[in-house]
TIRO-219708 format. One record per residue (C-alpha): x, z, y. Coordinates in steps of 0.25 Angstrom, whole numbers, padded with zeros to 4 digits, always signed. Each point is the difference from the previous one (the first is absolute). Example, Ala and Ser with C-alpha at 12.3 -4.5 7.8 and 13.67 -1.06 7.14 Angstrom:
2
+0049+0031-0018+0006-0002+0014
***
This chain:
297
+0476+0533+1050-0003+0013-0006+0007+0014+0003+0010+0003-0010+0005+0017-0001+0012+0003-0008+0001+0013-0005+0007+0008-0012-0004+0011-0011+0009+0010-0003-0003+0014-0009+0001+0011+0007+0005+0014-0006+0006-0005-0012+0014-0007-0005-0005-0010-0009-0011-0011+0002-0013+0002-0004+0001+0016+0002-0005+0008+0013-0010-0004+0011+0000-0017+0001-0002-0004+0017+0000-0013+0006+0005-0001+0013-0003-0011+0010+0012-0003+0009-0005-0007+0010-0014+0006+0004-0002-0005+0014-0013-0009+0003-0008+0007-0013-0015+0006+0004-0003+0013-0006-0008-0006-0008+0010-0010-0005+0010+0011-0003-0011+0007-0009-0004-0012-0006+0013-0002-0003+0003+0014-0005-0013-0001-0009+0006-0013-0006+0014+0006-0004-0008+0010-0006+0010+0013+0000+0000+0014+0004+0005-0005+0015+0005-0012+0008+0007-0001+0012+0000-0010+0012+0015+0000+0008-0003-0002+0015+0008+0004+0015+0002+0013+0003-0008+0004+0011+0009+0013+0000+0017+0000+0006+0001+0011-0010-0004-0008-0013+0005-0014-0008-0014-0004-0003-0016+0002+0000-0004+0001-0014-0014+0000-0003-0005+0005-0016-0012-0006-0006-0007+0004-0011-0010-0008-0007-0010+0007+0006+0005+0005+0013+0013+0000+0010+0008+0013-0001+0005+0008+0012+0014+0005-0010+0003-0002-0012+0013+0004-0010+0003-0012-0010-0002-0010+0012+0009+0006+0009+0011+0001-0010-0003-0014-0005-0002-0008+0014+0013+0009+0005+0007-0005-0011-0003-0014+0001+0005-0002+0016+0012+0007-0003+0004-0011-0010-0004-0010+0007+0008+0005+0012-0013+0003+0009+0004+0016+0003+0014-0004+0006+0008+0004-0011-0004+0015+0003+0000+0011-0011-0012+0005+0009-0012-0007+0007-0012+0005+0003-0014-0008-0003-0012-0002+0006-0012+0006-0005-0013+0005+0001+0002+0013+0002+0013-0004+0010+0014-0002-0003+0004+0005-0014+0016+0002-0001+0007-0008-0013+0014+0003-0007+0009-0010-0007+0010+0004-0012+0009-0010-0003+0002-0014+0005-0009-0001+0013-0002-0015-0005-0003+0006-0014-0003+0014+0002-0002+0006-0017-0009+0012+0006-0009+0002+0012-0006+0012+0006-0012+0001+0010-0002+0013+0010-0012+0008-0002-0006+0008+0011-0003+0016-0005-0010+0001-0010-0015+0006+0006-0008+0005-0011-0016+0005+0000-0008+0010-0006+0000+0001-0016-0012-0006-0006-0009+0011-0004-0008-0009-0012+0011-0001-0009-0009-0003-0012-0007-0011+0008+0016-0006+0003+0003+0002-0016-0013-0005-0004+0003-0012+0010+0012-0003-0008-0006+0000-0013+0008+0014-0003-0003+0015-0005+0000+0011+0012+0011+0006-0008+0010-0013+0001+0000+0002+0015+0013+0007+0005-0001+0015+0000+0006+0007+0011-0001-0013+0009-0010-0007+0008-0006-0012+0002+0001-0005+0015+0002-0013+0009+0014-0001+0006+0003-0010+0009+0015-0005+0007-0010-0012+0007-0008-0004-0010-0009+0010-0009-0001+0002-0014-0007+0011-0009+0012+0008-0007-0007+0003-0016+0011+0009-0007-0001+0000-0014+0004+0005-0014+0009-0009-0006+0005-0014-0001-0013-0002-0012-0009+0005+0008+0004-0009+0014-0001-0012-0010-0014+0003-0005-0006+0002+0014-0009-0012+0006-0007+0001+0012-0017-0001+0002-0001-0002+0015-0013+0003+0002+0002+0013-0008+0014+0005+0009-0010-0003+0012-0009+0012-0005+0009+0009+0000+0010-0002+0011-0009-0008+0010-0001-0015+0008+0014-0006+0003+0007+0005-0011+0013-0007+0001+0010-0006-0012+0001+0011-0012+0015+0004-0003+0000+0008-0014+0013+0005-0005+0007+0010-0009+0011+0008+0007+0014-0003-0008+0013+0008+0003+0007-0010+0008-0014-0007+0006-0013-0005-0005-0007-0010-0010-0011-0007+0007-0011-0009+0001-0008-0007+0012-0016-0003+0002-0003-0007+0010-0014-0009-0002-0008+0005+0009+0011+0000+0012+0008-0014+0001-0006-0008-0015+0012+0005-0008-0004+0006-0012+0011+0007-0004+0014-0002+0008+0015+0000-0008+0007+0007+0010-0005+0006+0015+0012+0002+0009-0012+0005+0010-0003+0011-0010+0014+0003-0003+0003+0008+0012-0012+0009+0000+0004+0002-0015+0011+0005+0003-0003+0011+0010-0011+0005-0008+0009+0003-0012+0010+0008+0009-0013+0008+0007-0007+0004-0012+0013+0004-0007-0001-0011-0011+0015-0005+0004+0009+0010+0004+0013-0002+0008+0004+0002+0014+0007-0010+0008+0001-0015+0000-0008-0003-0015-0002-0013-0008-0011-0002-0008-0007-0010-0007-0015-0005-0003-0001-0009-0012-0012-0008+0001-0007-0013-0006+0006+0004-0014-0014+0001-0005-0004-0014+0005+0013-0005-0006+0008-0003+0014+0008+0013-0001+0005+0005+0015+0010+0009+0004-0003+0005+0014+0010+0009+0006-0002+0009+0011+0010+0006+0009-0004+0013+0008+0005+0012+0008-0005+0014-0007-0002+0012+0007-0008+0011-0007-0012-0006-0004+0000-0012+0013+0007-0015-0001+0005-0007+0010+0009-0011+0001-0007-0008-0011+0003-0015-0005-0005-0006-0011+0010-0011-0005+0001-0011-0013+0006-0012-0004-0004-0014+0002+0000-0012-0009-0003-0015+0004-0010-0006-0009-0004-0014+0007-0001-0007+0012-0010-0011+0003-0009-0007+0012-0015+0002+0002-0008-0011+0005-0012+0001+0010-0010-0010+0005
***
């Protein structure tokens, strides 16, 4: 008799079905190979899925491990929300407003508003944001996008940021101009070098960002709706090149997938001080979408 793996799909960073980051979450991963899970995940064919196993950590309520399509994922934003969201309703973070999940970067801390056993928001911790050097091509970056020099960002640079996982930071004019951009890999190669990671492009707004998420080349995704992951990074680039101002515990938020037609609202949580964040979170809504069993051999 063949293996049967119940799992549930639930869209992250939105309020209503059919908006934000769709992820499939497997609750019982346990006996799965790698390359069953990434068979799996290149099956369900979303941005990420997840696999629910035993901690191996006292500190944490479960491992989760995030594929892609193309590749596992050390940390991730949407899946962390989504996964965390799906234990807490079905009882499997002990009816705690906080947990703490396994990952590959080690335990990443979630938060709970509401009911624990129907939470209407969750939040992730995100480690202090570390950024690199500002990429000196910035034609060869625009060019890369399909864009003019002139609808880069003036007075801020483009840069990787990373809270665990990288992504290339491309501020940009306006919301007409982050819509236009498309992304020629081999183009954004030349003029930033190998091992480029995803590429985040954004327009600063007065409470936050609007956004968009390449990601071919990295995990198969094309473009993402909505990267929890990118979020936090986001976040503390606004404060440190003075496109956000404030001081003191801030909330933002990153709109994102609005282009592709799965609007996002990502919200970001951080501690401001001068032009440093700590204390980030990035946090959003859940919605249930379906549940189902996936067969094997």
């Amino acid at each position: 008799m063949g293996r049967a793996l119940d799992f549930v799909q639930v869209d992250v960073f939105t309020d209503r079905v059919f908006g934000g980051n769709p992820l499939a979450v497997f609750l019982d991963g346990r006996g799965l190979s790698d390359d069953e899970m990434q068979a799996i995940a290149r099956e369900m064919n979303l941005s990420e899925t997840t696999f629910v196993l035993p901690a191996t950590r006292p500190d944490c309520a479960a491992r989760v491990r995030i594929f892609t399509p193309a590749a596992e994922l050390p940390f991730a934003g949407h899946p962390t929300v989504g996964t965390a969201w799906v234990l807490a309703t079905r009882g499997r973070l002990g009816g705690r407003a906080r947990a703490a999940l396994e990952e590959g970067i080690g335990p990443v801390a979630v938060e709970l508003e509401g009911e624990p056993a129907r939470p209407t928001f969750v939040w992730m911790s995100h480690r202090d944001a570390e950024f690199g050097p500002p990429v000196s091509d910035r034609a060869g970056v625009a060019a890369a996008l399909g864009l003019e020099p002139a609808t880069l960002h003036r007075s801020a640079p483009i840069r990787v940021g990373s809270t665990g996982r990288p992504f290339l930071y491309v501020p940009l004019r306006d919301r007409e101009t982050v819509d236009r951009a498309t992304l020629d890999v081999p183009a954004l190669r030349r003029a930033t070098g190998d091992g480029v990671p995803g590429v985040f492009v954004f327009t600063p707004e007065k409470a936050g960002a609007y956004s968009r998420m390449f990601a071919p080349h990295t995990s198969g995704t094309a473009e993402d709706p909505a990267t929890g992951a990118a979020s936090g990074p986001l976040g503390a680039y606004l404060i440190a090149h003075g496109l956000v101002r404030g001081s003191g515990m801030l909330r933002l938020v990153s709109e994102q997938g609005t282009q592709m037609g799965r609007q996002s609202f990502v919200h970001i949580r951080l501690r401001a001080n001068g032009v440093t964040a700590t204390d980030i979170g990035v946090g959003g809504g859940v919605v249930p979408v379906l549940e189902g069993r996936l067969s094997l051999d």
